[in-house]
ROMI-572940 format. One record per residue: residue in three letters; z, y, x of N, C-alpha, C in turn. Coordinates in steps of 0.1 Angstrom, whole numbers, padded with zeros to 4 digits, always signed. Layout:
REM residues N
ALAZYXZYXZYX;...
REM end
This chain:
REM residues 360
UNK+0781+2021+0956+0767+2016+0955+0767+2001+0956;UNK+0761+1996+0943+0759+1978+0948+0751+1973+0957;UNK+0751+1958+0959+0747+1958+0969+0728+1957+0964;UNK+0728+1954+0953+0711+1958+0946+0708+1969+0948;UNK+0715+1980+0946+0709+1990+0951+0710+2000+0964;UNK+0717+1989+0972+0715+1990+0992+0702+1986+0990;UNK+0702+1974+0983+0685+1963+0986+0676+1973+0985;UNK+0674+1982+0974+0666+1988+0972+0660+2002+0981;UNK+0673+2007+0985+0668+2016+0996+0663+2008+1007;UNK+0666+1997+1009+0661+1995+1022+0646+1989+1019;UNK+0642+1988+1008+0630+1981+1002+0621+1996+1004;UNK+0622+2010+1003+0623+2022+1003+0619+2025+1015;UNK+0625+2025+1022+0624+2029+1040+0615+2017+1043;UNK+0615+2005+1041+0607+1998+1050+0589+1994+1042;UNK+0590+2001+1025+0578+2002+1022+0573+1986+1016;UNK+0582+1984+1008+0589+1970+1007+0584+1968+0992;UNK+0574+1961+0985+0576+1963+0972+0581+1951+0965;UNK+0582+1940+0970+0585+1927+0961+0600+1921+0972;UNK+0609+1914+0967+0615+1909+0979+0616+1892+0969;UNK+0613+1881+0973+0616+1871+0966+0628+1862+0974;UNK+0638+1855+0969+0646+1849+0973+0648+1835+0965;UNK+0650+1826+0974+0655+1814+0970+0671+1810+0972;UNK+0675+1799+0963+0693+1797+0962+0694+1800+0978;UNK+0706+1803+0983+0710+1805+0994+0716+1815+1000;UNK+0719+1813+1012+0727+1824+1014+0723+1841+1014;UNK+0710+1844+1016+0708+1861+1010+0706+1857+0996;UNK+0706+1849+0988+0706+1849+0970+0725+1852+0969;UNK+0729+1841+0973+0745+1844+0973+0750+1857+0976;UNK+0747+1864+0986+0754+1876+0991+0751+1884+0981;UNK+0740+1889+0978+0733+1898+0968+0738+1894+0953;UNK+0738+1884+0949+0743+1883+0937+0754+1875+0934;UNK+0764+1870+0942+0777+1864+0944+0778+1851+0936;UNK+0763+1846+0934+0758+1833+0930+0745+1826+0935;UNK+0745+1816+0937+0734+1812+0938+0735+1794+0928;UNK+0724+1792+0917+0721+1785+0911+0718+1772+0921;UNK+0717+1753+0920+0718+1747+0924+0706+1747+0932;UNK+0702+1744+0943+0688+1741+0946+0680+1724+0950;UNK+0672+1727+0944+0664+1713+0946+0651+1715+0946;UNK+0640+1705+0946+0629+1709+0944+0622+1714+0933;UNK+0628+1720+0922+0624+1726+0916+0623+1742+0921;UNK+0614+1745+0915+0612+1758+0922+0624+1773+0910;UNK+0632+1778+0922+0638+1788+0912+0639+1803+0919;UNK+0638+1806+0915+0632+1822+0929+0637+1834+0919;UNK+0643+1842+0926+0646+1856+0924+0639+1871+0929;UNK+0632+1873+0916+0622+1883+0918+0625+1899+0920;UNK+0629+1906+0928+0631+1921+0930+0620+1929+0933;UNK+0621+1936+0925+0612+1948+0928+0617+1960+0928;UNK+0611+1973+0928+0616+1983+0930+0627+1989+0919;UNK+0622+1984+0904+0628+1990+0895+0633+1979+0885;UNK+0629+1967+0890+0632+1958+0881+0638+1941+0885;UNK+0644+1931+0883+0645+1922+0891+0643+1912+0879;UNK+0645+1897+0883+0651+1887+0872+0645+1877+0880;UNK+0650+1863+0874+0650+1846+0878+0638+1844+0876;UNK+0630+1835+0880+0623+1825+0876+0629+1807+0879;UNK+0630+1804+0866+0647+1796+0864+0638+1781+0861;UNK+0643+1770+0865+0637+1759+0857+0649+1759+0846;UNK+0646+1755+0836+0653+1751+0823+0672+1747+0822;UNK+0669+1738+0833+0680+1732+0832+0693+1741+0836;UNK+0689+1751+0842+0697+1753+0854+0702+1768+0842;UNK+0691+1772+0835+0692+1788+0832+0704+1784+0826;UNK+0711+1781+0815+0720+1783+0809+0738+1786+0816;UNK+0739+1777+0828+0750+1780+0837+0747+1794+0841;UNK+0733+1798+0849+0735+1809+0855+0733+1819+0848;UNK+0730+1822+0835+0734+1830+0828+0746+1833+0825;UNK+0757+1826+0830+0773+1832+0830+0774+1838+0838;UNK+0766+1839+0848+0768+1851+0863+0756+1860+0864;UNK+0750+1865+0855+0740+1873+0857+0736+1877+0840;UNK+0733+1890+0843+0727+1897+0831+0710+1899+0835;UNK+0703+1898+0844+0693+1898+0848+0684+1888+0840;UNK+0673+1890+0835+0660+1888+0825+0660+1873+0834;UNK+0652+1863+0832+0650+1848+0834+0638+1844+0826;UNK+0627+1836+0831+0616+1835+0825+0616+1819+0833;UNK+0621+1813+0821+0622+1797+0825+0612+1788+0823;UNK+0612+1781+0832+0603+1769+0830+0608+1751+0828;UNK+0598+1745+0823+0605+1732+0819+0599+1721+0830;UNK+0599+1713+0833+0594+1701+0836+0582+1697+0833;UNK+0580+1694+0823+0568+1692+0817+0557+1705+0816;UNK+0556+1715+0820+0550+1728+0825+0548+1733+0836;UNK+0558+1729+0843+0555+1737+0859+0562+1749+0861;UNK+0563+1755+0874+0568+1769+0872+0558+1781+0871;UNK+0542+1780+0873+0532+1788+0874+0532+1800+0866;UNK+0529+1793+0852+0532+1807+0839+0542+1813+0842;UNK+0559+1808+0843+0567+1817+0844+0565+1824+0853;UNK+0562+1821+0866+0564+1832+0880+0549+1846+0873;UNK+0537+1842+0867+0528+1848+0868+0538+1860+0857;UNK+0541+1857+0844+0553+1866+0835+0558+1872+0840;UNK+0567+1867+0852+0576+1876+0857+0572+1887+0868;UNK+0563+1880+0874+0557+1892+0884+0549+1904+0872;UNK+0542+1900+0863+0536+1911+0854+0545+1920+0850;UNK+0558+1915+0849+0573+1927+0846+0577+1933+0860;UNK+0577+1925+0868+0587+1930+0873+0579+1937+0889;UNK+0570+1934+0892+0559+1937+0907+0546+1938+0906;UNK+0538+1938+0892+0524+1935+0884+0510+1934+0898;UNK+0515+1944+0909+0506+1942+0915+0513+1949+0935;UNK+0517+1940+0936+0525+1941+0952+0514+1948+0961;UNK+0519+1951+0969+0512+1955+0985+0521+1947+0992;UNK+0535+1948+0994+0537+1943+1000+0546+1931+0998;UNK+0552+1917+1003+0561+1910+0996+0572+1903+1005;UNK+0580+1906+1004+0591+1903+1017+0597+1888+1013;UNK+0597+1873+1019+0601+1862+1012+0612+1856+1020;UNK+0625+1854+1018+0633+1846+1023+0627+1835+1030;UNK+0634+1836+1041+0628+1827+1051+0632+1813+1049;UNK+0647+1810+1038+0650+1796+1042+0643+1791+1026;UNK+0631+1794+1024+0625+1792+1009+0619+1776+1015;UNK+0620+1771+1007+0610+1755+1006+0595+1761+1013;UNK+0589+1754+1021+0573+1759+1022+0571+1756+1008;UNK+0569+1744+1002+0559+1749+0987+0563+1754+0977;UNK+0576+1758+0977+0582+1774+0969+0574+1781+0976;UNK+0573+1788+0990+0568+1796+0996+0550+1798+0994;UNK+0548+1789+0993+0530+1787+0990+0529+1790+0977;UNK+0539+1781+0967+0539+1788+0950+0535+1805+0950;UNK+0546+1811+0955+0545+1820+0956+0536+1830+0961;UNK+0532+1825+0976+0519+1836+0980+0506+1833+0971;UNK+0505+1820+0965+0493+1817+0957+0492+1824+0950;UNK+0504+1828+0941+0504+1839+0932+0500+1857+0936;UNK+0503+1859+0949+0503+1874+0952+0496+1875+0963;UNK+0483+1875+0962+0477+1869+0977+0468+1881+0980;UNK+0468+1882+0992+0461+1898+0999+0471+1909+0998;UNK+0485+1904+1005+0498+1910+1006+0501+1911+1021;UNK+0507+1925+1024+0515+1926+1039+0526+1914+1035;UNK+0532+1906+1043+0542+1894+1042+0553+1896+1055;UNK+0564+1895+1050+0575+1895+1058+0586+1885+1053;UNK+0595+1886+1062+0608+1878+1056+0618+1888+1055;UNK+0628+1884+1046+0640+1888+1041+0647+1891+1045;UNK+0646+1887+1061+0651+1891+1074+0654+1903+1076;UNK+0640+1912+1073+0640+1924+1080+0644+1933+1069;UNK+0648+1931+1056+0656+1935+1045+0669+1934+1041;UNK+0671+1923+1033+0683+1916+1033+0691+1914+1041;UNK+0684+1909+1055+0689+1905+1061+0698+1917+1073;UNK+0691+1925+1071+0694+1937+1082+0706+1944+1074;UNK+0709+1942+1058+0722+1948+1050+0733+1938+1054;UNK+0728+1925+1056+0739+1915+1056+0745+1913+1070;UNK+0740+1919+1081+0744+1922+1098+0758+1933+1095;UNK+0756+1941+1087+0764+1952+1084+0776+1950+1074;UNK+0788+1941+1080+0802+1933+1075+0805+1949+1067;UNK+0809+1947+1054+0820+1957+1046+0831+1955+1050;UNK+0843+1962+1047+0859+1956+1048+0860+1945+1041;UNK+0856+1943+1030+0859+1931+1022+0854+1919+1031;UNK+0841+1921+1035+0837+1911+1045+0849+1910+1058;UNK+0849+1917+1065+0860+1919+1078+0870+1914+1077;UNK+0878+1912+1061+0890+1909+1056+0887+1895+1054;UNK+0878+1887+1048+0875+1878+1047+0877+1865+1058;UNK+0863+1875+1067+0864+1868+1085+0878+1867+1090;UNK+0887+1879+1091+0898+1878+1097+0906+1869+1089;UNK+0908+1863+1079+0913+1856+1071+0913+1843+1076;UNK+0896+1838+1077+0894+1827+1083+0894+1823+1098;UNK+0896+1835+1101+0903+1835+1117+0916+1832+1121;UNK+0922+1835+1116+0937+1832+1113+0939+1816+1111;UNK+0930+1810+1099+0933+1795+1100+0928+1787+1107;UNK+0915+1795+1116+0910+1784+1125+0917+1786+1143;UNK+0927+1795+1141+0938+1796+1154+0949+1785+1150;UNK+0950+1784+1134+0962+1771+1129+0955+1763+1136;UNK+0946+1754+1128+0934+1742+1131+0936+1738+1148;UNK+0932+1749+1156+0932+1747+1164+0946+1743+1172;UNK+0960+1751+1170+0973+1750+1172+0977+1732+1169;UNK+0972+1734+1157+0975+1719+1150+0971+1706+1159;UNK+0956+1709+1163+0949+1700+1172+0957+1696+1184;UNK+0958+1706+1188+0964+1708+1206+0979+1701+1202;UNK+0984+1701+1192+1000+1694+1194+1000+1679+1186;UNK+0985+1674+1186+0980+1662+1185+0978+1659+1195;UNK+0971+1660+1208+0965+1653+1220+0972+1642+1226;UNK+0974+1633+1228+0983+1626+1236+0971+1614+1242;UNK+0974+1606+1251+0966+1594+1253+0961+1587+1243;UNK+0952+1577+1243+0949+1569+1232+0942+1577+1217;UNK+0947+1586+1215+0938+1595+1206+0926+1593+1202;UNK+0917+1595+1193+0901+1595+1194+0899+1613+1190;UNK+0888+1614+1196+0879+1629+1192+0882+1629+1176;UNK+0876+1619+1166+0874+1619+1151+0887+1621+1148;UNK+0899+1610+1154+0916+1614+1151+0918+1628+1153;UNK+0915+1638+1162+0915+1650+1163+0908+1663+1156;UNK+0897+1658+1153+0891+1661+1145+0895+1664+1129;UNK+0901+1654+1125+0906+1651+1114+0923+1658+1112;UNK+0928+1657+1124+0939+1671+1125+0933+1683+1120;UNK+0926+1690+1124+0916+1702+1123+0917+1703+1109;UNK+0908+1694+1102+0905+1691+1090+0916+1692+1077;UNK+0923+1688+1083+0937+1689+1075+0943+1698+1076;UNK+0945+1707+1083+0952+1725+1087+0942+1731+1079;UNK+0929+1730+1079+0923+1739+1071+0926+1737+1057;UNK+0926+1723+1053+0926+1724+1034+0941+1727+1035;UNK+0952+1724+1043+0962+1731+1040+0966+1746+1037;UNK+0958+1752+1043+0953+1768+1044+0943+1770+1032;UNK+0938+1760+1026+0928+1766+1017+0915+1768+1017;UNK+0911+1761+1032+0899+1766+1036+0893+1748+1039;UNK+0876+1751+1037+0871+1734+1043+0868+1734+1055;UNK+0871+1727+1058+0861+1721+1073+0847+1722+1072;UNK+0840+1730+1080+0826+1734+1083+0815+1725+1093;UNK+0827+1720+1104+0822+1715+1113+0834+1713+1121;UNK+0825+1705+1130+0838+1699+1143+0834+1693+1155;UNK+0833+1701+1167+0832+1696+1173+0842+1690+1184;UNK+0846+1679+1187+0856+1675+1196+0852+1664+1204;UNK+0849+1673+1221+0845+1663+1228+0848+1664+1242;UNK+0860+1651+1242+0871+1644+1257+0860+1640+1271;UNK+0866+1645+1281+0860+1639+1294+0842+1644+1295;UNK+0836+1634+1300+0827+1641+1299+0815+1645+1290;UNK+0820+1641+1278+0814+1643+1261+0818+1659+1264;UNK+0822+1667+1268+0827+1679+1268+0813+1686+1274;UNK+0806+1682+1286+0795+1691+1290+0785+1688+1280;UNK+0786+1678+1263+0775+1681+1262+0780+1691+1253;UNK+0769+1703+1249+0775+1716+1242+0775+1717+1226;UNK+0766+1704+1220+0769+1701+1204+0772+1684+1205;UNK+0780+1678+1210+0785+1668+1212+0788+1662+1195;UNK+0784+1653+1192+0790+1647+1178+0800+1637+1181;UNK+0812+1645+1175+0824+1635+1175+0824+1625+1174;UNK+0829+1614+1182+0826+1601+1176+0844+1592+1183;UNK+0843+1584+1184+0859+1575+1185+0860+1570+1202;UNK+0856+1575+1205+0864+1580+1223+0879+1585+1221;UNK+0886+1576+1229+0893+1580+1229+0899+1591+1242;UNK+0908+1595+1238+0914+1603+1248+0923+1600+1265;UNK+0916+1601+1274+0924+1600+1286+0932+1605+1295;UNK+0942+1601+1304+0949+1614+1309+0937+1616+1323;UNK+0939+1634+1323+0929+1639+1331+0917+1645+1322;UNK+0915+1645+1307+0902+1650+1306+0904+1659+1302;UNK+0893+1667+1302+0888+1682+1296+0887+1678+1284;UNK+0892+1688+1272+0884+1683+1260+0878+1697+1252;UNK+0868+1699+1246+0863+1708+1244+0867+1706+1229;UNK+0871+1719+1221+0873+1715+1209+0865+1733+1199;UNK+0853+1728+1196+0846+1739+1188+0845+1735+1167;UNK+0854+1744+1162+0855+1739+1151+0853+1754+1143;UNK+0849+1752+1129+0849+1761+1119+0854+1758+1106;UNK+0857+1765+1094+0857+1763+1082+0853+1773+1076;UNK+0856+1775+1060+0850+1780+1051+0861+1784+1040;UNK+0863+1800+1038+0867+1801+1025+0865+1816+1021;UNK+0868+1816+1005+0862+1832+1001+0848+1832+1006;UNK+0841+1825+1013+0824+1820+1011+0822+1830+1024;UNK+0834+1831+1031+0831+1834+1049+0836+1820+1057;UNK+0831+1824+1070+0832+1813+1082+0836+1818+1093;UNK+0845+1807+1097+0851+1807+1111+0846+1797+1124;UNK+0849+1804+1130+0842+1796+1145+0848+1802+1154;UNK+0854+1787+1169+0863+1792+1173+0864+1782+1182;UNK+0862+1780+1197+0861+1772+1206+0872+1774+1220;UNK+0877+1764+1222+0897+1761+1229+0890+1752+1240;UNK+0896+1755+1248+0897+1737+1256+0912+1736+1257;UNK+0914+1724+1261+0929+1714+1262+0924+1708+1273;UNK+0932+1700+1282+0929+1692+1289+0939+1683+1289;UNK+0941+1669+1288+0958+1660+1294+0959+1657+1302;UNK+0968+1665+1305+0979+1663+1321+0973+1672+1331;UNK+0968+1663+1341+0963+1672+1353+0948+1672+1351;UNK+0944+1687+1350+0928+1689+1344+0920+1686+1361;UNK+0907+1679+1355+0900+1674+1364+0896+1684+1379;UNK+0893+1675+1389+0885+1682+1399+0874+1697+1397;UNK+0883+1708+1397+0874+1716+1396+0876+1725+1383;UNK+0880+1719+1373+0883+1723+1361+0888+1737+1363;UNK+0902+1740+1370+0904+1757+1366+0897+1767+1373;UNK+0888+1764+1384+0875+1775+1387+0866+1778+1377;UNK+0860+1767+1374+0848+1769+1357+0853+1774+1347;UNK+0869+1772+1341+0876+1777+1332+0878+1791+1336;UNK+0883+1795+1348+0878+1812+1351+0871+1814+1351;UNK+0855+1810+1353+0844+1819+1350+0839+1820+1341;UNK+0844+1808+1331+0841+1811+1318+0848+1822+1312;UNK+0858+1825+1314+0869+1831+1307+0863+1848+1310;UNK+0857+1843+1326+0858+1861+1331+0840+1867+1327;UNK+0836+1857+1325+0821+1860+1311+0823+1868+1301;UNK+0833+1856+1291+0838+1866+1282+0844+1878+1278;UNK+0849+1881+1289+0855+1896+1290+0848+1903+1298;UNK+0837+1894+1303+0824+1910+1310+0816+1914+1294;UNK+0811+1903+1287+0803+1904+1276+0813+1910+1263;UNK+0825+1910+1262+0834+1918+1255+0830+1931+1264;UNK+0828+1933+1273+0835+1952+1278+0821+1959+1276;UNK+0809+1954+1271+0796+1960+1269+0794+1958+1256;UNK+0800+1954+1247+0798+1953+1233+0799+1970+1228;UNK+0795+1974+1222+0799+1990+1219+0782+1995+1209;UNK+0784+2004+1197+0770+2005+1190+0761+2015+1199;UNK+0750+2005+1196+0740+2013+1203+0733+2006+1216;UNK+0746+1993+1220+0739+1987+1231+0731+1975+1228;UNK+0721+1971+1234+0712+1960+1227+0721+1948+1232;UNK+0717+1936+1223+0721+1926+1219+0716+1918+1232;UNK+0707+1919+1239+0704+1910+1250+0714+1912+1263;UNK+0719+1929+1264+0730+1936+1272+0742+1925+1274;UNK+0745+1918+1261+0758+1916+1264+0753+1897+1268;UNK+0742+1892+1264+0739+1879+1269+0740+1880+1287;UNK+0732+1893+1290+0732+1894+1308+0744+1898+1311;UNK+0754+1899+1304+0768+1904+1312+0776+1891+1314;UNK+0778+1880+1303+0780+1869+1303+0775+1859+1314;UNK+0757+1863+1314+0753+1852+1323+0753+1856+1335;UNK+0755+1868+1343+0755+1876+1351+0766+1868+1359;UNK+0777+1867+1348+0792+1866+1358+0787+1849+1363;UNK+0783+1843+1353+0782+1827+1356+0769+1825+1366;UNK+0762+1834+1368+0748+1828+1378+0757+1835+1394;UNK+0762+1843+1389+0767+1848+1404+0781+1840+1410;UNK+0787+1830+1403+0798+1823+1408+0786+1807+1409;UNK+0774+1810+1408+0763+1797+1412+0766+1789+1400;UNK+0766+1790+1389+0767+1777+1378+0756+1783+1366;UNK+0746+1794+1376+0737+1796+1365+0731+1785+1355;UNK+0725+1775+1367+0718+1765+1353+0725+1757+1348;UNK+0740+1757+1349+0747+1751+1341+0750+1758+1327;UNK+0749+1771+1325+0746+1780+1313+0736+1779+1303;UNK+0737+1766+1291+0722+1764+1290+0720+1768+1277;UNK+0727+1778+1269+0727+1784+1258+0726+1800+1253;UNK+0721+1802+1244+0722+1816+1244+0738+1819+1239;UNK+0739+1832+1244+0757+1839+1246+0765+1838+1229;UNK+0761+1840+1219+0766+1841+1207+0752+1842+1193;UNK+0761+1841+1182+0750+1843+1172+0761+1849+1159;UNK+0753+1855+1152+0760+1865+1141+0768+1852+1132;UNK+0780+1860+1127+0792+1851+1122+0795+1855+1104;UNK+0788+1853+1093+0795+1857+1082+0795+1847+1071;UNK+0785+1849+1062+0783+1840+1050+0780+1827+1054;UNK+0773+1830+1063+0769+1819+1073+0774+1815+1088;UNK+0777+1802+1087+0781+1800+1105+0767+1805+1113;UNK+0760+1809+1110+0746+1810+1123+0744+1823+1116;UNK+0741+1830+1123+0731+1844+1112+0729+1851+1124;UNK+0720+1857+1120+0718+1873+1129+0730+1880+1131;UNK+0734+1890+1139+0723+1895+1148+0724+1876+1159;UNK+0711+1872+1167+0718+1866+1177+0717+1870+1191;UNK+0727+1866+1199+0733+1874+1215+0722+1866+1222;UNK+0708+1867+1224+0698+1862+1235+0695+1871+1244;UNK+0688+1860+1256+0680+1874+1266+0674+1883+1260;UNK+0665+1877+1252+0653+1884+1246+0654+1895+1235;UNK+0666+1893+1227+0669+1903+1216+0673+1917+1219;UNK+0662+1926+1214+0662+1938+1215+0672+1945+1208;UNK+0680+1939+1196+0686+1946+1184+0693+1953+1195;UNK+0696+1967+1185+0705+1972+1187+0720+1974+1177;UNK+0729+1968+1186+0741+1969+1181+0749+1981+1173;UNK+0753+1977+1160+0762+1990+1150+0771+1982+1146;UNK+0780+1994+1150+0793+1994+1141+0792+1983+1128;UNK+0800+1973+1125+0802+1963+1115+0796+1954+1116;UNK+0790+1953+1130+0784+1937+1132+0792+1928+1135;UNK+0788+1916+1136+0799+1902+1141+0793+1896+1146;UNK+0798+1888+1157+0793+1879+1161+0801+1871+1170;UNK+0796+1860+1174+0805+1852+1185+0800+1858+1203;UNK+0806+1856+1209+0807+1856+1224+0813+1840+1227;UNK+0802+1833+1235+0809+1818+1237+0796+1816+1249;UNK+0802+1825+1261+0794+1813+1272+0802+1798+1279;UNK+0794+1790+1281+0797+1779+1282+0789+1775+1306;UNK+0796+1765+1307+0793+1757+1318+0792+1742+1316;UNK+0783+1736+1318+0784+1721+1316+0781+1713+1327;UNK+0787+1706+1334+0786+1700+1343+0783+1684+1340;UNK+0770+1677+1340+0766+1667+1337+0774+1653+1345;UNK+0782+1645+1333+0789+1636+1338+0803+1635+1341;UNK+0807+1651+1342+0821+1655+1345+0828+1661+1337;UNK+0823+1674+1336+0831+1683+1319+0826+1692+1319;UNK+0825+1700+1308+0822+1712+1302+0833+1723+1297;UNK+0829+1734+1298+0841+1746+1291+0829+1757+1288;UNK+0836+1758+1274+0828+1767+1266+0843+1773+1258;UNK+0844+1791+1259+0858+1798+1252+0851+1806+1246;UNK+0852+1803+1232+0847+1813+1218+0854+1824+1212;UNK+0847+1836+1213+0858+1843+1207+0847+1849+1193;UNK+0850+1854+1181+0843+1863+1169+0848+1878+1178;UNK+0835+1885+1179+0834+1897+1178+0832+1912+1168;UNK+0839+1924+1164+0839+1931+1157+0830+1937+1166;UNK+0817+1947+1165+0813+1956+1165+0828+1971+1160;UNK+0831+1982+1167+0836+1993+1161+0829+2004+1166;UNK+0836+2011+1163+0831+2027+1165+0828+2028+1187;UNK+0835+2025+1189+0840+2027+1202+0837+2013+1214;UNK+0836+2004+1206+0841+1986+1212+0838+1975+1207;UNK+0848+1971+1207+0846+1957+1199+0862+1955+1201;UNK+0864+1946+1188+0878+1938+1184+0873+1924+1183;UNK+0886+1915+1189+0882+1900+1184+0892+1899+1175;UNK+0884+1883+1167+0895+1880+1155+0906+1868+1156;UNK+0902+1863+1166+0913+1856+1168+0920+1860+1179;UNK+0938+1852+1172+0947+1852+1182+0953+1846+1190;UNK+0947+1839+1193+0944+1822+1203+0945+1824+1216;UNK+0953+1825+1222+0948+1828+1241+0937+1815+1246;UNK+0935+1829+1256+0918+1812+1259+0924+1806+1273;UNK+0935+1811+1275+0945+1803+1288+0945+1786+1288;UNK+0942+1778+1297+0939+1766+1297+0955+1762+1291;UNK+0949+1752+1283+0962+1744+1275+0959+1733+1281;UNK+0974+1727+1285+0975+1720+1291+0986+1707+1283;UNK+0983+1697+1279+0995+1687+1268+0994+1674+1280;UNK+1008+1679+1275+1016+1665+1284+1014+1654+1285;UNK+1009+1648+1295+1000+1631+1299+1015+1618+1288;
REM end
């Protein structure tokens, strides 16, 4: 079954009659393309029995190498109005209901409802989005792939650290293991001493001292999956305090690994995480939610909050990464990618999260 016509059962069960999408990542997944985006408005129209583009001009002729799907283009000098009104007359003439990608332009999004107005309205979320929680092998093979190079990246880093160093010099280690492997650098976080308690720290040219913690959270990208994957190092002798925090962090993550299993909600495994850390007293140093879904995208659904009710199935992903930050001194945050299985959960990387320690 493709994955158009997953879309469509699930358009089926949830009573779904239009779903529109903008370039992006549910345009990508679903049709293993997505056309450039800008402000031009270009939207992909599904309905129950029929789909196609609403293309500005420029763009139709490339994406018609990746799609057989109908296109009702517009120019510049016209607007996108007529075509969207054409294509909805084929393809959804008269909706009840219209499900819209969430990461659409608001005035793509307004385009749109102008056109189909006195509609139940949803996001893509609860469609699209609920197929794309649910990793295939190809996906699983993918992730694990990119898991594998962001254990290099990270190996690579760690036999960089010495004194004098900068975060960006380390960083740029990172960066180099991945295109060696094939893969780009997504992101990087690398941050020495006490740049380490903050928890999205931007690299910058600090250099490295003996005695600091250094937090190293990095990802890349290839075969159009993502990795993510957070180490600490420290040089020489790790600070006052450091290997207590680094246990509770560590023994979080393996409370919130041992309740991962389908069927248990997604906020379950946030309170097993924060459970361990309010009870060793560094609750309000915990100042993040526990993980967030890991595929096409570095951020996705499902995500690990108090609040989230989902319930966990078999072929989900996500990260597990509680963190401690101690304002001024250091932080430790240990990331692992989680497999949803039948029974558990598997992680994808093979990284021990044992404090690494490089020679002052």
């Amino acid at each position: 079954m493709t994955r158009l016509e997953r879309l469509r059962g699930k358009m089926s069960d949830t009573n779904t009659d239009l779903i529109v999408l903008a370039p992006g990542a549910h345009m990508r997944w679903l049709m293993g393309f997505m056309p450039h985006p800008d402000e031009r408005a270009c939207l992909l129209l599904i309905g129950r029995d029929a789909a196609g583009f609403v293309m500005p001009a420029l763009n139709a002729g490339d994406a018609r190498q990746h799609t057989d799907l109908p296109f009702w283009e517009w120019r510049d000098d016209d607007g996108p109005d007529s075509a969207l009104d054409e294509a909805l007359k084929k393809i959804c003439p008269q909706p009840r209901s219209v499900s819209v990608d969430e990461t659409m332009r608001a005035d793509h999004a307004l385009l749109l409802l102008d056109a189909v107005p006195n509609v139940a309205r949803s996001f893509a979320g609860d469609t699209l989005g609920a197929l794309r929680m649910i990793k295939d092998a190809s996906e699983l093979e993918a992730l694990e792939k990119n898991a594998r190079i962001a254990d290099a990246a990270q190996t690579a880093l760690r036999a960089a650290i010495r004194a004098g160093i900068t975060e960006s010099d380390l960083a740029e280690v990172a960066k180099t293991c991945f295109a060696e492997h094939g893969s780009r650098v997504a992101f990087s976080i690398v941050g020495t001493g006490a740049h380490s308690s903050y928890p999205h720290h931007h690299t910058g040219d600090t250099a490295v001292r003996a005695g600091d913690a250094i937090v190293v959270d990095i990802g890349g990208t290839v075969d159009g999956y993502f990795s993510d994957i957070t180490r600490m190092a420290c040089l020489g002798e790790p600070p006052e305090g450091y290997d207590e925090v680094h246990a509770v962090v560590d023994a979080a993550v393996q409370a919130a690994l041992a309740v991962i299993r389908p069927g248990v909600e997604a906020r379950a495994v946030d309170k097993a995480a924060r459970d361990v850390i309010t009870d060793a007293g560094y609750g309000p140093y915990f100042t993040h939610r526990t993980g967030h879904g890991l595929g096409s995208e570095v951020h996705e659904p499902p995500y690990i909050t108090a609040t989230n009710a989902q319930i966990l199935e078999e072929g989900m992903v996500f990260t597990v990464e509680p963190g401690i930050y101690l304002p001024g001194r250091f932080g430790v945050r240990l990331e692992e990618v989680a497999v949803v299985t039948s029974d558990g959960c598997r992680i994808l990387s093979g990284l021990s999260r044992d404090p690494f320690i490089a020679p002052a």
